[in-house]
KOLFIPA-633052 format. One line per field, with one value per residue (C-alpha): x, y, z; residue in one letter; residue number from 1. Coordinates in steps of 0.25 Angstrom, whole numbers. Layout:
// KOLFIPA-633052
x = (X	...)
y = (Y	...)
z = (Z	...)
type = (A	...)
seq = (NUM	...)
***
This chain:
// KOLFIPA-633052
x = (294	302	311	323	334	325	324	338	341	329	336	350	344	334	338	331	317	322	325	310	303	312	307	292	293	299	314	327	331	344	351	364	376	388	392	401	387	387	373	373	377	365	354	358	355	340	342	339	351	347	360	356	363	362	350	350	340	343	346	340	339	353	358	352	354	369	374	384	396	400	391	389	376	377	379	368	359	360	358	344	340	343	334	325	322	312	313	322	332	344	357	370	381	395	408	410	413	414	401	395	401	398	384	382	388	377	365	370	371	360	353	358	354	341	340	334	327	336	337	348	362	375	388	396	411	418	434	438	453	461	465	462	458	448	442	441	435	425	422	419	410	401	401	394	385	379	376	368	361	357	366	367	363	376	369	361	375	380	369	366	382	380	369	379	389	380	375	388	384	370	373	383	379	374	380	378	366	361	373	374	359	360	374	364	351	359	362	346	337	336	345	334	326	341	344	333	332	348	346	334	341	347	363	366	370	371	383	397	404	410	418	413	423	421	409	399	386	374	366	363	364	379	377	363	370	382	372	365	379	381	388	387	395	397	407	412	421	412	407	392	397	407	413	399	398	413	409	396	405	412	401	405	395	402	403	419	419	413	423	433	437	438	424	418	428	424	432	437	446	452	464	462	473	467	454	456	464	452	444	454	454	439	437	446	440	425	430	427	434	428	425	418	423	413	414	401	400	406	413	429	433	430	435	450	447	444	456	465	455	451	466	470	460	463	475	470	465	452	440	437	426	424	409	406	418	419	421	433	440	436	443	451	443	429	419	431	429	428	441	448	450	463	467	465	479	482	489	481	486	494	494	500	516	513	510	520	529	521	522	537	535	527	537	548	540	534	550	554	544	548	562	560	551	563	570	563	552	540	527	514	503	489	476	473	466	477	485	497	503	507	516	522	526	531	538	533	532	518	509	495	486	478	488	497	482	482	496	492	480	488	499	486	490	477	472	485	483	470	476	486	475	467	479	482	467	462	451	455	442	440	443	454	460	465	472	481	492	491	490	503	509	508	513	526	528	537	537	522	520	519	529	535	526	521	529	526	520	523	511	496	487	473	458	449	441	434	430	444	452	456	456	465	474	475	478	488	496	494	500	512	515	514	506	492	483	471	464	448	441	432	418	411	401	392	379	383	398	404	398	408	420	431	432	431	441	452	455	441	444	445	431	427	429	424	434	432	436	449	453	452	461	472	474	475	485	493	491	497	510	511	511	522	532	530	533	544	554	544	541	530	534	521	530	531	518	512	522	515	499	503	509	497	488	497	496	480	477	485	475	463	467	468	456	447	458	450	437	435	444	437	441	449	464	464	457	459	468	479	471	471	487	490	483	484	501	504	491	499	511	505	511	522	530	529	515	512	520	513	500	504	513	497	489	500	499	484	483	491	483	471	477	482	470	474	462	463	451	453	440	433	418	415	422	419	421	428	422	431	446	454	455	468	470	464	470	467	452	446	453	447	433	440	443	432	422	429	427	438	439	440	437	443	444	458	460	448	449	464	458	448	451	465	467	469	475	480	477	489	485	479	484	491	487	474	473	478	467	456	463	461	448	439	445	436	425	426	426	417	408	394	393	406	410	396	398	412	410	400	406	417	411	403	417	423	410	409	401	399	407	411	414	420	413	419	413	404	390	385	395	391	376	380	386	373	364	375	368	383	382	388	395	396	406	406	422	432	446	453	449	445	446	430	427	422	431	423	410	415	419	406	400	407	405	389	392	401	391	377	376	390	387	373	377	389	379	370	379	387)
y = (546	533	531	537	528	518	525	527	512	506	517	509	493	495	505	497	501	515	512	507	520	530	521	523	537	540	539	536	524	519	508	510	499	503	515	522	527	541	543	559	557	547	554	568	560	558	544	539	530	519	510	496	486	472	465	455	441	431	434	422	431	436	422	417	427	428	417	419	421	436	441	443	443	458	456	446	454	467	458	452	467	470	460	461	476	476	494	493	505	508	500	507	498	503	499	499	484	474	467	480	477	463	466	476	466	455	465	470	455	451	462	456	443	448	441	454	466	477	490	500	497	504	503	512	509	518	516	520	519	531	535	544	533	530	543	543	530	535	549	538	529	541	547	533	535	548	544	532	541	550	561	569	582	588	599	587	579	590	591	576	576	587	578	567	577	579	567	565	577	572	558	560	557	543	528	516	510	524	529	515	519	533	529	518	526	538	529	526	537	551	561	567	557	553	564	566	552	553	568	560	550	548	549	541	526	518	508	509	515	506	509	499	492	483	478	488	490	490	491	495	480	480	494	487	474	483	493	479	476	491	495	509	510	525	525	515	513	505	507	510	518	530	530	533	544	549	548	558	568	571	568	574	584	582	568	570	567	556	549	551	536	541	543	531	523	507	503	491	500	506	503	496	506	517	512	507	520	528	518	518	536	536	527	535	547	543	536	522	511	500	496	483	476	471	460	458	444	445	458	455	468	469	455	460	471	469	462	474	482	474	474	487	494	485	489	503	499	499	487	478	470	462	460	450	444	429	418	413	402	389	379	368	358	356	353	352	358	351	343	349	338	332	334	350	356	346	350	351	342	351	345	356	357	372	376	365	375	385	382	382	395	402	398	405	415	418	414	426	434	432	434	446	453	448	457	469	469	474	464	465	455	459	453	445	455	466	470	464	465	480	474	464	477	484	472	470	456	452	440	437	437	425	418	416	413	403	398	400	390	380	378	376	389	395	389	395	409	410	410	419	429	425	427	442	445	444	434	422	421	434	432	422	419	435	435	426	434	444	430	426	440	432	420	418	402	402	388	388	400	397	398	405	416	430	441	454	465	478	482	473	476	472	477	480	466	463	470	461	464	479	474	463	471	482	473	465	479	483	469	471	485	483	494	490	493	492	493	498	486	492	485	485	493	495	486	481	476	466	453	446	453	440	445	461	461	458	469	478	479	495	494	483	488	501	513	519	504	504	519	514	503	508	521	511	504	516	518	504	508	521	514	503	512	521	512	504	502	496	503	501	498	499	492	481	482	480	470	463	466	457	446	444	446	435	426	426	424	411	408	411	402	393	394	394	381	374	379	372	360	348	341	351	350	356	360	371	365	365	381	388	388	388	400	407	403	414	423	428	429	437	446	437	429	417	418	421	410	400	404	401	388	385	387	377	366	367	367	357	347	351	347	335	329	331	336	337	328	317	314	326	327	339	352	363	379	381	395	403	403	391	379	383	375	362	364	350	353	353	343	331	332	327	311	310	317	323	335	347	362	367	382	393	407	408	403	409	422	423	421	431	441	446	450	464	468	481	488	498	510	503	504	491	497	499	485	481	488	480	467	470	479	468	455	451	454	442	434	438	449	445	446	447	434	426	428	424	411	407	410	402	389	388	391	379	371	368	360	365	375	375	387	391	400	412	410	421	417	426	417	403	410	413	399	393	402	398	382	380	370	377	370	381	376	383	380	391	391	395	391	379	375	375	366	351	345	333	340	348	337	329	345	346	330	331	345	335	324	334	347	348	333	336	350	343	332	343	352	340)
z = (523	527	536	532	536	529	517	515	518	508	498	498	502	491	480	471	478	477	461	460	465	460	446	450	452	438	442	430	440	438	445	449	452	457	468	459	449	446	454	453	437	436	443	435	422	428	434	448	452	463	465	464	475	479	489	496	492	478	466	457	445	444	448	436	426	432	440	453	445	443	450	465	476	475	458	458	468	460	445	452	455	440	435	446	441	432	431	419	426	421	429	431	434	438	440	455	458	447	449	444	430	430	433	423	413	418	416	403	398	402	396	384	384	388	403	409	404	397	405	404	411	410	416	424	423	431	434	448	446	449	436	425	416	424	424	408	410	419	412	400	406	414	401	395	409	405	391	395	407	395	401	415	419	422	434	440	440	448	457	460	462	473	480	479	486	498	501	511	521	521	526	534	546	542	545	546	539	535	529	520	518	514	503	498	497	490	477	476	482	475	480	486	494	498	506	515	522	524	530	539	544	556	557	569	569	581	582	582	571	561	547	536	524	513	504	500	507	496	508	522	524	530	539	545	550	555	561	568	574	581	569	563	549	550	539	526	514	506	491	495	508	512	497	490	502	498	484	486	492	477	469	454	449	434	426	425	441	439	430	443	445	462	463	470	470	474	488	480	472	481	489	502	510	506	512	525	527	524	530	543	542	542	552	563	557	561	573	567	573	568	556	546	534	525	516	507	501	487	488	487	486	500	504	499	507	520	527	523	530	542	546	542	549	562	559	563	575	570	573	560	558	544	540	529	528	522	532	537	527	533	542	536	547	547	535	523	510	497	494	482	470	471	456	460	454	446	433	420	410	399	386	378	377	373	387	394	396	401	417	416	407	419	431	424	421	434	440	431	436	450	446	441	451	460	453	455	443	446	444	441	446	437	436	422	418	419	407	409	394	400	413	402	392	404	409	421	426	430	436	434	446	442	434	449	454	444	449	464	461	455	464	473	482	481	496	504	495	499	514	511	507	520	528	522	523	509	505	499	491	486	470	477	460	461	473	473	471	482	487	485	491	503	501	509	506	494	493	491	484	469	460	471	473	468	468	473	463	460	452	452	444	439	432	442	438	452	465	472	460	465	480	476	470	480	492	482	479	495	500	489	486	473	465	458	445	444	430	428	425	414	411	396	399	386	386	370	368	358	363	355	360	357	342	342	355	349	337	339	355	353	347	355	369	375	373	388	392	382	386	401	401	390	401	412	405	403	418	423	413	418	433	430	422	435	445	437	426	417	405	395	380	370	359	369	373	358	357	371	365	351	357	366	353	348	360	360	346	349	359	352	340	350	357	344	340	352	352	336	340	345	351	359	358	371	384	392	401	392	386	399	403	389	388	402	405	392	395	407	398	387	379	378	367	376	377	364	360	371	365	351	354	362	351	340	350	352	335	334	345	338	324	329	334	349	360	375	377	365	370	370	372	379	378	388	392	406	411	421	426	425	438	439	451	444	429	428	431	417	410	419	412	400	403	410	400	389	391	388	392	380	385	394	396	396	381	377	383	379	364	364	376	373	359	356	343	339	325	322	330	342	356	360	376	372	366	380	386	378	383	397	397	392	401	409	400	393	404	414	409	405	390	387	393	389	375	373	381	375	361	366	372	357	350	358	355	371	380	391	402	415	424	438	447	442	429	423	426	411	404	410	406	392	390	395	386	375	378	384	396	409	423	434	443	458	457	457	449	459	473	473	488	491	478	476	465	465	464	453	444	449	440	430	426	426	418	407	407	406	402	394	388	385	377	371	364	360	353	344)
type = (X	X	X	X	X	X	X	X	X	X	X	X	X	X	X	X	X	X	X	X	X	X	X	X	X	X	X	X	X	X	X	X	X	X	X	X	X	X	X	X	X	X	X	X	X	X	X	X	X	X	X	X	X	X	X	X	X	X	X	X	X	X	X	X	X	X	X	X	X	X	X	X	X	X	X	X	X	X	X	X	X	X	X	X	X	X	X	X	X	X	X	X	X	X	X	X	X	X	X	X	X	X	X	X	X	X	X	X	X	X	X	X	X	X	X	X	X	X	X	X	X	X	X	X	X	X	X	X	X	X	X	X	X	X	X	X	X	X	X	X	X	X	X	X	X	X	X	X	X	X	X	X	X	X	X	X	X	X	X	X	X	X	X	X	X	X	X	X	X	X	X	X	X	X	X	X	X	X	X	X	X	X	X	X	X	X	X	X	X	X	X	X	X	X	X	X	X	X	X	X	X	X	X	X	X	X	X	X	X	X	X	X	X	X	X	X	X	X	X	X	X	X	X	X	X	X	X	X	X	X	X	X	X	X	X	X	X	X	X	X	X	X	X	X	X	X	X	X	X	X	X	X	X	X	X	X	X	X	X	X	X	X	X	X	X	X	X	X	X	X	X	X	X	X	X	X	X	X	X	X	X	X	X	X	X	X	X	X	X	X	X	X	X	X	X	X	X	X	X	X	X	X	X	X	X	X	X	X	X	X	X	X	X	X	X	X	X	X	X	X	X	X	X	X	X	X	X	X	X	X	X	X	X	X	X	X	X	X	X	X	X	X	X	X	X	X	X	X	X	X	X	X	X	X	X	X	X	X	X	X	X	X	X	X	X	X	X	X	X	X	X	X	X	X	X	X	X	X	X	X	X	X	X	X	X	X	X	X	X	X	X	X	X	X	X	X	X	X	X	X	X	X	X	X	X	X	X	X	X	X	X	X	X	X	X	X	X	X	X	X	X	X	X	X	X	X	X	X	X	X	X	X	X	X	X	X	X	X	X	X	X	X	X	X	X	X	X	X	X	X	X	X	X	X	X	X	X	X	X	X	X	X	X	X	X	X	X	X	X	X	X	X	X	X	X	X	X	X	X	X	X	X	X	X	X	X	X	X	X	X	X	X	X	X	X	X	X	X	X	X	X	X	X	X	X	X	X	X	X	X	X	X	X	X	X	X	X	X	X	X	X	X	X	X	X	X	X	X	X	X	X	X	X	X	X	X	X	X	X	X	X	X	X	X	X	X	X	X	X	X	X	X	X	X	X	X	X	X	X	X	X	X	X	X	X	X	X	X	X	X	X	X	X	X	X	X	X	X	X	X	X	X	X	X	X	X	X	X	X	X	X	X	X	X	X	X	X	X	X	X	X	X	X	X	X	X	X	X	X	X	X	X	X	X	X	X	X	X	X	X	X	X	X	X	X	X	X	X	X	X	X	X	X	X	X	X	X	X	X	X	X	X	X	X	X	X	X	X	X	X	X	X	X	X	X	X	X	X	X	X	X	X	X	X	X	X	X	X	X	X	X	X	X	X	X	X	X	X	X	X	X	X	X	X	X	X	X	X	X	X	X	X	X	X	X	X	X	X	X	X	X	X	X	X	X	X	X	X	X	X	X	X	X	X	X	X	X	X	X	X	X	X	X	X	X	X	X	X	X	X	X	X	X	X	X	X	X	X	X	X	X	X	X	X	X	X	X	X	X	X	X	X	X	X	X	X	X	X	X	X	X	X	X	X	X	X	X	X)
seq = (1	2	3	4	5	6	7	8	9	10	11	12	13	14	15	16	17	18	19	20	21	22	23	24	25	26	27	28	29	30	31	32	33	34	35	36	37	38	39	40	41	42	43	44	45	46	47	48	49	50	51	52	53	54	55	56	57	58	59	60	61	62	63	64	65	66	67	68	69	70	71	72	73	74	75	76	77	78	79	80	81	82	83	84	85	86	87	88	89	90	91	92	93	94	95	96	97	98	99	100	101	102	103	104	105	106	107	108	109	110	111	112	113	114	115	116	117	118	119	120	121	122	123	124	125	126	127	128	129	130	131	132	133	134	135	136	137	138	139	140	141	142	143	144	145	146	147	148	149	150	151	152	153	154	155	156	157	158	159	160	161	162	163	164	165	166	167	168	169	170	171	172	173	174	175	176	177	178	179	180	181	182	183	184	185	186	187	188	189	190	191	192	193	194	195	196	197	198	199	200	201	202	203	204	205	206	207	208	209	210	211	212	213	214	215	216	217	218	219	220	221	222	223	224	225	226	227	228	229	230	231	232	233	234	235	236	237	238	239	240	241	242	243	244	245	246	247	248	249	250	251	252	253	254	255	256	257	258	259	260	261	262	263	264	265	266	267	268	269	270	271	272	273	274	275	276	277	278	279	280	281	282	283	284	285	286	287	288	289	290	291	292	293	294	295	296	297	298	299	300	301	302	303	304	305	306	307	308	309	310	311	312	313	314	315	316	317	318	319	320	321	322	323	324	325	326	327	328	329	330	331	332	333	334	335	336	337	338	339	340	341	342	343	344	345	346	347	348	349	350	351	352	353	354	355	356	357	358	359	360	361	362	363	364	365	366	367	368	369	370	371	372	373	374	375	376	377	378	379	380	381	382	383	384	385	386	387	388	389	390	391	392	393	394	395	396	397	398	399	400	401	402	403	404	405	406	407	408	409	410	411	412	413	414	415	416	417	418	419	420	421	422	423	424	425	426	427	428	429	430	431	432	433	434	435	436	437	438	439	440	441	442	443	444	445	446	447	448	449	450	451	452	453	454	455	456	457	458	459	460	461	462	463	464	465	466	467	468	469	470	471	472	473	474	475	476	477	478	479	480	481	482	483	484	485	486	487	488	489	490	491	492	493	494	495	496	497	498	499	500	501	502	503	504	505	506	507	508	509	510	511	512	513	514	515	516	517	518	519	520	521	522	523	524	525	526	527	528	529	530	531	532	533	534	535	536	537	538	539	540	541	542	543	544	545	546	547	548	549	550	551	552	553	554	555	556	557	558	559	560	561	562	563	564	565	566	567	568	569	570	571	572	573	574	575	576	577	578	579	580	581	582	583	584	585	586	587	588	589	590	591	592	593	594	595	596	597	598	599	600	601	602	603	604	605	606	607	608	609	610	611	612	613	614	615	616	617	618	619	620	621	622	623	624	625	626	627	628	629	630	631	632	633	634	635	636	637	638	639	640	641	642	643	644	645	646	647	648	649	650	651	652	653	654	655	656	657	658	659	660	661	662	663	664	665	666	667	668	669	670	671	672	673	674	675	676	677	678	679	680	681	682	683	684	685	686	687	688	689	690	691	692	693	694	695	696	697	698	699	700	701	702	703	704	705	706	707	708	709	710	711	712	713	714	715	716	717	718	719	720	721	722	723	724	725	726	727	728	729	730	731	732	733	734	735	736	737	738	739	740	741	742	743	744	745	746	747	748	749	750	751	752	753	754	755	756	757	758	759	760	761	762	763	764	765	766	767	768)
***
């Protein structure tokens, strides 16, 4: 028999080997991502459930089937091991980070466009938020499990479930590099060939004791170099540690216990207090006074993290060492970086009198909010993603995280924010566009601060969209008092959808969008209601509400007639210089006569232009697609193409998306909430999720007749795919909207010239 210890550790390093014999022998092999899988549920439906984790070495096939974009080396890693995996096993995904979704999406879409071989896959959305919503949620989606599984056993549910149950006694005398072994090995080996090696094995580790934070271990990778140093991890609050051992311990027997939205809860979701006291509790407990932070490359979760913990727990007297943690910013002297360009900030030229007024309309608007919040009203700061038409119903002033980013960026204030984030012990390049507002919590300088300065919250709130999101928003409520909500971010989970969702979304969207989705986010809505009216005066008023949906319908039927106005009008009578803060200045104000107003007073003008013969390049030659956010520290940045080579933006998300992503009719007897709900459970989708957003951009760039694209470094590597498939010519920038402080303004220009004069020029002449 081998080496036991070996066993174990081969069994976690190397599930995929364990996959391949249990296949040989005869074995239902299904692979398994995500921590939070049922495994007693999957192995009492006849399966053999091996996890499936990122390796270490290239990744050549996944980089060329899916760029670098969305995913990461751990997404990419596991995507290579998915095509490299010629068994045709089943692949269960979950929701435990966000990559998990994404991946899934990838898989499934390139499923479809025929890029690997077809083999089953599913997706396991499961909500972890501690409400009964969740919980229906759950029970919904376990439900759909079991009926792609073929059904479950209920008397091998509750036996495998009582394996799971003592597993905890039977490996508790392991740590270190054996205990992450024998966790690891548990989620590939059958429960019988587990158990025997970890009763083998010998419990003793030599080293001194150390408690282990942060990034998840996929392997014994991080407890062997610990081990080397003379370190013995005997104890961790990590997802693939302790918490999976916890989790065990109250292993459901019946499927309605596994629908309980507390069990295997991912450390990013929960509060940061609450774990360093447990972390701190435990540690005296075990006699643990030292303990390690660990900050995987990639993982901002456990960047946000880790400074909260390092000096709370040095606060307790205890020893902190941070492991993997990114280098020191760099010292202004030495080897200098790349100049910025010297037009960087400049103003755009705006040559629309529709949207003159707009920047004196925001001062006072944001001078009113101020005002008022010095009054005592209670403000909300949300995500973009968050539905803020209930805080505008209610009454309750609110800002939008990224449009103050926006602000911060063009008041070239992003370089001091990013120290103020350093100096409080946050990263400053750890989705750096999203947290500028707890940002601005510390800034002290009023005479720098812009526009005078954010005010405190009372309520922040966001969809769990990325792993930093929750972390973000937990530290910004900790710092501040104020009291968060966080919404399930729910993924579209079926393998077949409507492709072609920019039609049917807008009166079919209770047709069009999956039921358990819809249900989800209507009760959550309810819940964030319930919350305000208890902790303020604020009263919701459905008559005001309904009132508040219909003028937002209003307000984007404008915009689309304006964007399909553009994309048949050549040339075009404007360029997304004068479409992007024409259409984002009211987006924030939605639901408004103002903005409804704004949006039509936008459209006349742009009519009229176009009537009258009037183009924003009179000598237009090229027209193009810009692909991701705007450069909204260089709002001049894409109209210099256009003396030099007639070439015009003709083409953003923010027009685009306000057309076709926002729209949510009513038929008489149709929830105005529920409409709500289908704004908001879908954004995102259309953006960044494979299919979704490939189809509708490229439906776009041949509706707008383009030439080419050009996309930042957060743009989605499917949809840069699709547009290529599509014959569209693509430019890749390695450029970020936002922080702009390592970038080469001469080479960039020097790219996007040779893009004009080839590529874009050569498809130009082809297609007229």
């Amino acid at each position: 028999m081998p080496d036991a210890a070996a066993q174990l550790i081969a069994a976690c390093d190397d599930p995929g080997a364990v996959a391949e014999r249990l296949r040989c022998e005869g074995q239902a092999v299904i692979r398994v991502l995500g921590q939070d899988a049922p495994y007693a549920l999957l192995r009492a439906a006849g399966r053999a459930p091996v996890r499936m984790v990122p390796r270490p070495g290239p990744t050549p096939d996944a980089d060329m089937l899916a760029g670098d974009g969305t995913l990461s080396q751990r997404g990419r890693s596991l995507l290579q091991q998915i095509v490299g995996d010629a068994s045709g096993a089943p692949l269960l995904f979950t929701h435990a980070d966000s990559e998990l979704p994404q991946l899934f999406a990838t898989v499934r879409d390139l499923i479809r466009a025929g890029d690997i071989a077809a083999r089953p896959i599913h997706m396991l959305d499961l909500g972890h938020q501690p409400r009964e919503s969740s919980r229906a949620y759950n029970a919904a989606r376990i439900g759909q499990l079991v009926a792609w599984l073929g059904g479950v056993d209920a008397d091998h549910l509750a036996a495998y479930a009582a394996e799971e149950r003592a597993r905890p006694a039977a490996m508790q005398h392991l740590s270190g590099v054996l205990r992450i072994a024998a966790i690891g090995a548990a989620h590939a080996l059958p429960p019988a060939e587990w158990l025997g090696p970890v009763a083998q094995v010998s419990g003793e580790a030599p080293g001194e004791p150390v408690f282990v934070l942060g990034s998840p271990h996929f392997s014994t990778a991080r407890a062997r170099d610990l081990a080397a140093r003379g370190l013995d991890a005997k104890a961790d609050d990590q997802d693939w540690g302790d918490p999976l051992v916890a989790g065990w311990a109250d292993s459901p027997e019946m499927l309605d216990g596994l629908s309980d939205p507390a069990r295997l809860v991912p450390r990013k979701l929960m509060p940061v207090t609450d774990r360093a006291t447990a972390a701190i509790a435990r540690m005296a407990a075990l006699g643990i006074t030292r303990a390690v932070i660990v900050e995987s490359v990639g993982d901002e979760a456990a960047a946000w993290d880790a400074g909260y913990f390092a000096s709370t727990l040095e606060a307790a007297g205890l020893a902190v060492e941070r492991i993997g943690a990114p280098p020191p910013p760099a010292p202004t002297t030495g080897t200098p970086r790349p100049a910025p360009r010297a037009q960087d900030g400049r103003r755009s030229r705006k040559s629309l009198t529709s949207i003159a007024s707009f920047g004196a309309y925001q001062r006072d608007w944001f001078k009113g909010v101020r005002d008022a919040v010095a009054e005592g009203a209670p403000l909300a700061i949300v995500n973009a993603n968050s539905p803020q038409e209930i805080l505008r119903a209610m009454d309750v002033p609110f800002v939008v995280n990224q449009w103050w980013a926006s602000i911060v960026a063009a008041k070239q204030q992003s370089p001091r924010y990013f120290q103020l984030l350093r100096d409080h012990g946050y990263p400053s390049d750890a989705e750096a566009y999203s947290a500028q507002g707890i940002a601005a919590m510390f800034d002290a300088d009023p005479e720098q601060a812009p526009w005078g300065g954010l005010p405190r919250p009372a309520f922040v709130q966001a969809p769990l969209g990325t792993d930093a999101t929750p972390r973000i928003f937990d530290h910004w409520a900790r710092e501040t008092g104020a009291e968060p909500f966080l919404f399930e971010r729910s993924i579209e989970s079926r393998i077949d959808f409507p492709v072609e969702w920019w039609d049917r979304l807008h009166d079919d969207w209770d047709s069009a969008i999956e039921p358990e989705r819809l249900d989800l986010m209507t009760a959550e809505l309810h819940a964030v209601i319930a919350r305000i009216e208890a902790g303020t005066d604020r009263r919701f008023d459905p008559d005001r509400f309904a009132h508040i949906m219909n003028l937002v319908n209003e307000q984007e039927d404008y915009y689309r007639r304006t964007r399909d106005l553009i994309a048949g009008a050549h040339p075009a009578p404007v360029s997304i210089s004068d479409t992007m803060p024409a259409t984002m200045v009211p987006q924030w104000h939605r639901g408004t006569e103002w903005a409804r107003d704004a949006a039509r007073d936008f459209y006349h003008e742009v009519t009229a232009r176009h009537e009258a013969g009037e183009a924003a390049c009179a000598n237009e030659k090229l027209r193009l697609m810009w692909v991701g956010r705007g450069m909204w520290s260089d709002m001049g940045f894409t109209q210099r193409w256009e003396a030099s080579h007639g070439a015009v933006f003709v083409w953003s998300m923010y027009l685009a998306l306000a057309a076709d992503g926002y729209i949510r009719r009513t038929a008489q007897g149709q929830d105005p909430l529920r409409a709500l709900a289908a704004r908001f459970v879908t954004m995102g989708d259309e953006l960044r999720m494979p299919t979704w957003a490939g189809a509708w951009h490229v439906r776009e760039a041949q509706s707008h007749a383009v030439d080419g694209a050009v996309a930042l470094s957060d743009a989605d590597p499917f949809v840069l795919r699709a547009l290529r498939r599509a014959g569209v010519p693509v430019l890749s920038l390695d450029l970020d909207n936002y922080n702009r402080e390592a970038s080469d303004g001469d080479a960039v220009d020097r790219q996007i010239a040779a893009f004009l004069e080839g590529p874009a020029s050569d498809y130009a002449g082809r297609r007229r």
